[in-house]
C-alpha positions in Angstrom: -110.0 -48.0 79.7 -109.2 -45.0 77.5 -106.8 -43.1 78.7 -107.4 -39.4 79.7 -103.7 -38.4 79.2 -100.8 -39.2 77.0 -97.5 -40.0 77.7 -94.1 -39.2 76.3 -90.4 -38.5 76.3 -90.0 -34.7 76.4 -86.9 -32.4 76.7 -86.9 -30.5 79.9 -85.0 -27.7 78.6 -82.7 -26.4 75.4 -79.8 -27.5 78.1 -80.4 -30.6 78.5 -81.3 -31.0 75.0 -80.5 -34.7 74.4 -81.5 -35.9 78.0 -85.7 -36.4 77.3 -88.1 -37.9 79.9 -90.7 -40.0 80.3 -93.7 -37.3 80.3 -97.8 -37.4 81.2 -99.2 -35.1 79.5 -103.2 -33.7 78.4 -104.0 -33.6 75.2 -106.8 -30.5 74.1 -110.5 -31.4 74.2 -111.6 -33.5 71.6 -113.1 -32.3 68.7 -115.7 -33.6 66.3 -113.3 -33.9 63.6 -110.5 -35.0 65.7 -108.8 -38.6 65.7 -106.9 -39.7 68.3 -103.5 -42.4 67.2 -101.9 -45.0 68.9 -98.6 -44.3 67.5 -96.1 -47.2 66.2 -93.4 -45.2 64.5 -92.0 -41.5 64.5 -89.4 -40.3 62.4 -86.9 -38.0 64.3 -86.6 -34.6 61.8 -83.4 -32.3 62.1 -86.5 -29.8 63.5 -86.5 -31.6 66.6 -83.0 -31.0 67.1 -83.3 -27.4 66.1 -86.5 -27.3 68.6 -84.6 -29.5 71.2 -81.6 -26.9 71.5 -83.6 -23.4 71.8 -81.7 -22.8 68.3 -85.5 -22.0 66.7 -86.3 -20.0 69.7 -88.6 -22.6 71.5 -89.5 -21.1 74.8 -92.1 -24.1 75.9 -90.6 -26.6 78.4 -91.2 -29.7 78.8 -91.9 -30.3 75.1 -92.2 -34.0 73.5 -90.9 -33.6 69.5 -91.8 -35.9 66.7 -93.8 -34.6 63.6 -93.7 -38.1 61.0 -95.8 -40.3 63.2 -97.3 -43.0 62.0 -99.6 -45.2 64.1 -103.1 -46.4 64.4 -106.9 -44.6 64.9 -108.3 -45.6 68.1 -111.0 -43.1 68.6 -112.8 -41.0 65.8 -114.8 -38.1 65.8 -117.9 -37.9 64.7 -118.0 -36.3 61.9 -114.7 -38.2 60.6 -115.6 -39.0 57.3 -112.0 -39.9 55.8 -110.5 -42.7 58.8 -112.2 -45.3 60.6 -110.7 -46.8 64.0 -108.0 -50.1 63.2 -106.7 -47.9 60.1 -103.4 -47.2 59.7 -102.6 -43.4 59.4 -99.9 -41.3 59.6 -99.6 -37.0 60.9 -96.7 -35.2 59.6 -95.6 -31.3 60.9 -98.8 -29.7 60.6 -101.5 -30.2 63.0 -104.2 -27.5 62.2 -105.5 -24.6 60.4 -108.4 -22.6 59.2 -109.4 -24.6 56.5 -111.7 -21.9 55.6 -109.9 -19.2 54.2 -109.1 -18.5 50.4 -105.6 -20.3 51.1 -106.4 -23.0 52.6 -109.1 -23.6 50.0 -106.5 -23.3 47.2 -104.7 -26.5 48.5 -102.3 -24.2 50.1 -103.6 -24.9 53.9 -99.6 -25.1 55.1 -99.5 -21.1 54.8 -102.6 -20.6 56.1 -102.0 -17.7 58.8 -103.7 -19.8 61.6 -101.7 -23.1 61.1 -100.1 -25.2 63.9 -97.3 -26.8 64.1 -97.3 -30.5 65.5 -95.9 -29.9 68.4 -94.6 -26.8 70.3 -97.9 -25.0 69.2 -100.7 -23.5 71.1 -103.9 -24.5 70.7 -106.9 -21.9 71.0 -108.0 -23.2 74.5 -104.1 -23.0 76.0 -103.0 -26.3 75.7 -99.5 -26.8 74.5 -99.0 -29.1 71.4 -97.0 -32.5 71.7 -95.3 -34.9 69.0 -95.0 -38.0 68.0 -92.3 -39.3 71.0 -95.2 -40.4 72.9 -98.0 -43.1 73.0 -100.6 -41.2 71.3 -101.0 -38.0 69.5 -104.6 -36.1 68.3 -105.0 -34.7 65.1 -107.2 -33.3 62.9 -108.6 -35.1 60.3 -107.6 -33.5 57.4 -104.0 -33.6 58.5 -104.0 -37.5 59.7 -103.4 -39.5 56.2 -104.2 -42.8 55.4 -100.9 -45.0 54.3 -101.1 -47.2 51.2 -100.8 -50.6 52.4 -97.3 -51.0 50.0 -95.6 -48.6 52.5 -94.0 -50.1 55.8 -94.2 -47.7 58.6 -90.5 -46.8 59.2 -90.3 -46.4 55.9 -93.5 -43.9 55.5 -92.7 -42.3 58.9 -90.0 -39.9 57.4 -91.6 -39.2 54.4 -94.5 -37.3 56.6 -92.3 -33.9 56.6 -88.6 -34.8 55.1 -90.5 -36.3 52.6 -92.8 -33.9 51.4 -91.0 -31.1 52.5 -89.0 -32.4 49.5 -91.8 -33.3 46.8 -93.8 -30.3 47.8 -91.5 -27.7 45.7 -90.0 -30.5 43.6 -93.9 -30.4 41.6 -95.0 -27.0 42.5 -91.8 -25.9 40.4 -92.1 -28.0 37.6 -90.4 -31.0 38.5 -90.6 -33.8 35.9 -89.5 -35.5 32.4 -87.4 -33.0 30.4 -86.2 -31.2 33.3 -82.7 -31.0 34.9 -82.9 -30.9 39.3 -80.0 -30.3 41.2 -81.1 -31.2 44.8 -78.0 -29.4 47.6 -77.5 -31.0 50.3 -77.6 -34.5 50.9 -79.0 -35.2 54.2 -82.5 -36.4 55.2 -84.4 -34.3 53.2 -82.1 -34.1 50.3 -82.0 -37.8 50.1 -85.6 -37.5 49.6 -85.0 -35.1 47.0 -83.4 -37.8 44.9 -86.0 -40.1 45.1 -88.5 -38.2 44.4 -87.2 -35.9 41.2 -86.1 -39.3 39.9 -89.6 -40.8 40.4 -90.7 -37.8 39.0 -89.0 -38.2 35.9 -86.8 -35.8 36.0 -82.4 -35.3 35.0 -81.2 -35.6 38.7 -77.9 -34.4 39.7 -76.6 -34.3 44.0 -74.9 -31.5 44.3 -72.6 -31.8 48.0 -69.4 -30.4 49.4 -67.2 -33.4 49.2 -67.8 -37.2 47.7 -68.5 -38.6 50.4 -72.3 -39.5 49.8 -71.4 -40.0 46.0 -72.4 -43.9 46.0 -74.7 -43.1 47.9 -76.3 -40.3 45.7 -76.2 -42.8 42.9 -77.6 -45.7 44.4 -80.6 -43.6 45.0 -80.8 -42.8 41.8 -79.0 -39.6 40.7 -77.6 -39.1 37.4 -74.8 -37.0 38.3 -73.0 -35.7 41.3 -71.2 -32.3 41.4 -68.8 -32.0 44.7 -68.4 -28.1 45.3 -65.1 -28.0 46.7 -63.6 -29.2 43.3 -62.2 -26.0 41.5 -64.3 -24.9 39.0 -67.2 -27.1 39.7 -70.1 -25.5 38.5 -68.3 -24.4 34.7 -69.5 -27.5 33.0 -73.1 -26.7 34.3 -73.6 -23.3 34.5 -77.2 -22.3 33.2 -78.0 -25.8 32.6 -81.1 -26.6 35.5 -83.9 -26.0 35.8 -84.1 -26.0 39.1 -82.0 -26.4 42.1 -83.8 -27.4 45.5 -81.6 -26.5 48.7 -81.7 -28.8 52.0 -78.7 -27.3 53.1 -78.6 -26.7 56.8 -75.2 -24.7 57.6 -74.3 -21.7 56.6 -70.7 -22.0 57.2 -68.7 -20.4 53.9 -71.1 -20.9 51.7 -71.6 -18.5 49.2 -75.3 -18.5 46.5 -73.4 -17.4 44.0 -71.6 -20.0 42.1 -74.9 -22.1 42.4 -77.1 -19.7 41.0 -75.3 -19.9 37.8 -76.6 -23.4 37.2 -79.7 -22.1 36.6 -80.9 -21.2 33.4 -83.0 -18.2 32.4 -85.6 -17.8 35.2 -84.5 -20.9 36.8 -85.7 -21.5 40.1 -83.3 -21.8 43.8 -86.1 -23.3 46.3 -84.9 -23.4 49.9 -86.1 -26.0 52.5 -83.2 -26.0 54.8 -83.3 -23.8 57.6 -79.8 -23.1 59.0 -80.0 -21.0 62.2 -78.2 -17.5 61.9 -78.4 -15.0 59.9 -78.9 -16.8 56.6 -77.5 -15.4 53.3 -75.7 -11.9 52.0 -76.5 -11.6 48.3 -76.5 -8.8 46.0 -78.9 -7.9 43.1 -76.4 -8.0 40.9 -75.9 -11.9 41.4 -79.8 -12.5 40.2 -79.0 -10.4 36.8 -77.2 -12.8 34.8 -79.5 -15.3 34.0 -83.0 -13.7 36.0 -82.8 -16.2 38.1 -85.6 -16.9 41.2 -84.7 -17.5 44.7 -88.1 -19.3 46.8 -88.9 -21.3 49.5 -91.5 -23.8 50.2 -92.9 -25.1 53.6 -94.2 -28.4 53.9 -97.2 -29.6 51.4 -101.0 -29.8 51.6 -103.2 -32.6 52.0 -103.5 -32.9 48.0 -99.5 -33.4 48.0 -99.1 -35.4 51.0 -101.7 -38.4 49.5 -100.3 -38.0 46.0 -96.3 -38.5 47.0 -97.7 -41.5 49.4 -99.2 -43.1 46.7 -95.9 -42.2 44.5 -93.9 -43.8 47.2 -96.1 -47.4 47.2 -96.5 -47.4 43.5 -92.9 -46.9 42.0 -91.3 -48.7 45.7 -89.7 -45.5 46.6 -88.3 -46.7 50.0 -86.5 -44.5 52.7 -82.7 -44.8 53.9 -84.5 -45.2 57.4 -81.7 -46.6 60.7 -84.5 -47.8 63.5 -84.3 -47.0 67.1 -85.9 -48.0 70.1 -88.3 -45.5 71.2 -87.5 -44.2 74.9 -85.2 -41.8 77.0 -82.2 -43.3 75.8 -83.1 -44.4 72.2 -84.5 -40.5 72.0 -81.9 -39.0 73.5 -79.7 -40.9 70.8 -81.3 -40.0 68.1 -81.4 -36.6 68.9 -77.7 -36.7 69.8 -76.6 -38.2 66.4 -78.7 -35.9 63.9 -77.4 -33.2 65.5 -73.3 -35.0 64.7 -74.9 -35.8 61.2 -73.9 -39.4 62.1 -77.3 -41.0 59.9 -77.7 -42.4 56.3 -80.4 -41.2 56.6 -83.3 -40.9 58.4 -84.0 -42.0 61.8 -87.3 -44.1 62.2 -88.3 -44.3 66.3 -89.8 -47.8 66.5 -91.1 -50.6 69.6 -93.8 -48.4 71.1 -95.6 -51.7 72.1 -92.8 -51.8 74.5 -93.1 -48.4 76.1 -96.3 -47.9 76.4 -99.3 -50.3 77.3 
């Protein structure tokens, strides 16, 4: 029999953060262009943690997280026209919007001023939104995407927002042959950062605080590696890229300024980490030298999302993915160890088959 509700592992409250449990929960009503998944895979996103810890302000309790879910249509609206039930689909960190506005018709849907996010949203009619740490999960159609047969699923899972939270602003900026990236941070976005500039075509460089990563940087691709705490590291470099994308998550000392001189002329600083606080202190004056262009991006359309999919099973970009058993321990460990940075460099939640009948 279908069921009427899902179920989950959900965190009771910011303190107990890393302690989730087993949840039953109602999805909203079903909609004509709704499809409901029978997940097999869910990445766990540094968002979760962020969302887990009140740290982003969450003020809904219980809340299941999990936003790069990847699992399998079992029930299909009727006016579904793009996913039949048995396929194979994946949902990243968007779960609706307008879809008629100018912005949403201009492929640009993720800033569209109604959009949801996968979980921790409220839907229209009340109902509070749920992730991927649960059996099943009901999306939209246009934000459930088919996966390319090439990709695994723990490997795909991530890729749903890390992923294209990475080659979203990485070809919106010009990203390609010709062009030098710096990509900060090397954590679970910025390790998709790598691989997708690379893959891209472009001169890739990490840039990190210590070399810690470095062989891992290069085994991923890079070209070069710049380690900030080296005196004088950015000299050699200075107005040299193109562009620098930023993943970075803390910021504890960390100053724009010696990394804005990378940039050449009108060079671009994109931003996808989202460190809680206060954020930056920056003067005019640091922007003058070269006219450099500080942005952000958030997340990618549909148009993106299928295109870096199909980049990903083409050229055999694969994920730095660590599995774990999905559950209230395997969550609460996952959750536990993103927040240490203690992963290399993804976490993939996997076994659902053995959670949920």
């Amino acid at each position: 029999m279908y069921p009427e509700t899902f179920e989950g592992f959900a965190i009771p409250s910011a303190e107990e953060w890393n302690h989730p449990k087993r949840f039953e929960f109602k999805p909203k009503p079903f909609g004509d262009y709704d499809i409901d998944v029978k997940i097999i895979a869910c990445g766990v996103c540094g968002s979760d943690v962020h969302t887990a810890t009140g740290g982003w302000g969450n003020k809904n309790w219980p809340l299941v997280p999990g936003h790069e879910i990847i699992g399998h249509a079992v029930k299909v609206g009727p006016k579904v026209t793009t996913v039949k039930v048995g396929d194979r689909v994946g949902v990243g960190a968007q779960i609706s919007a307008c879809l008629e506005c100018n912005i949403c018709k201009e492929d640009n849907e993720t800033y569209c001023k109604q959009q949801l996010d996968t979980y921790g949203s409220i839907y229209p009619d009340g109902t509070l939104a749920h992730g991927g740490y649960s059996s099943h999960i009901r999306a939209h159609e246009h934000f459930t995407f088919p996966i390319p047969e090439k990709l695994e699923s723990e490997l795909a899972a991530p890729m749903l927002c890390a992923g294209l939270t990475a080659y979203s602003p990485l070809v919106r900026n010009g990203a390609g042959p010709g062009k030098k990236v710096g990509i900060l941070g090397i954590g679970g976005i910025g390790h998709f950062g790598i691989l997708f500039s690379k893959a891209l075509g472009a001169e890739t460089y990490a840039i990190s605080r210590s070399a810690r990563k470095k062989d891992d940087a290069m085994a991923m691709g890079a070209d070069g590696f710049l380690e900030t705490q080296v005196e004088g590291w950015n000299k050699d470099h200075e107005m040299t890229f193109d562009l620098i994308l930023s993943t970075a998550s803390s910021n504890d000392d960390f100053s724009l300024t010696p990394y804005l001189s990378l940039l050449k002329v009108h060079g671009k600083f994109i931003a996808v980490g989202l460190p809680e606080g206060e954020g930056w202190r920056l003067a005019p004056q640091n922007l003058l030298s070269n006219g450099c262009l500080i942005g952000s991006s958030h997340l990618g359309s549909r148009k993106e999302t299928l295109a870096m999919l199909e980049l990903a099973a083409d050229q055999g970009i694969k994920s730095w993915v660590e599995t774990i058993p999905v559950g209230e321990e395997g969550c609460g460990q996952a959750l536990t160890r993103v927040h240490e940075n203690d992963v290399r460099y993804r976490f993939t939640l996997v076994d659902y088959d053995k959670q949920f009948s």
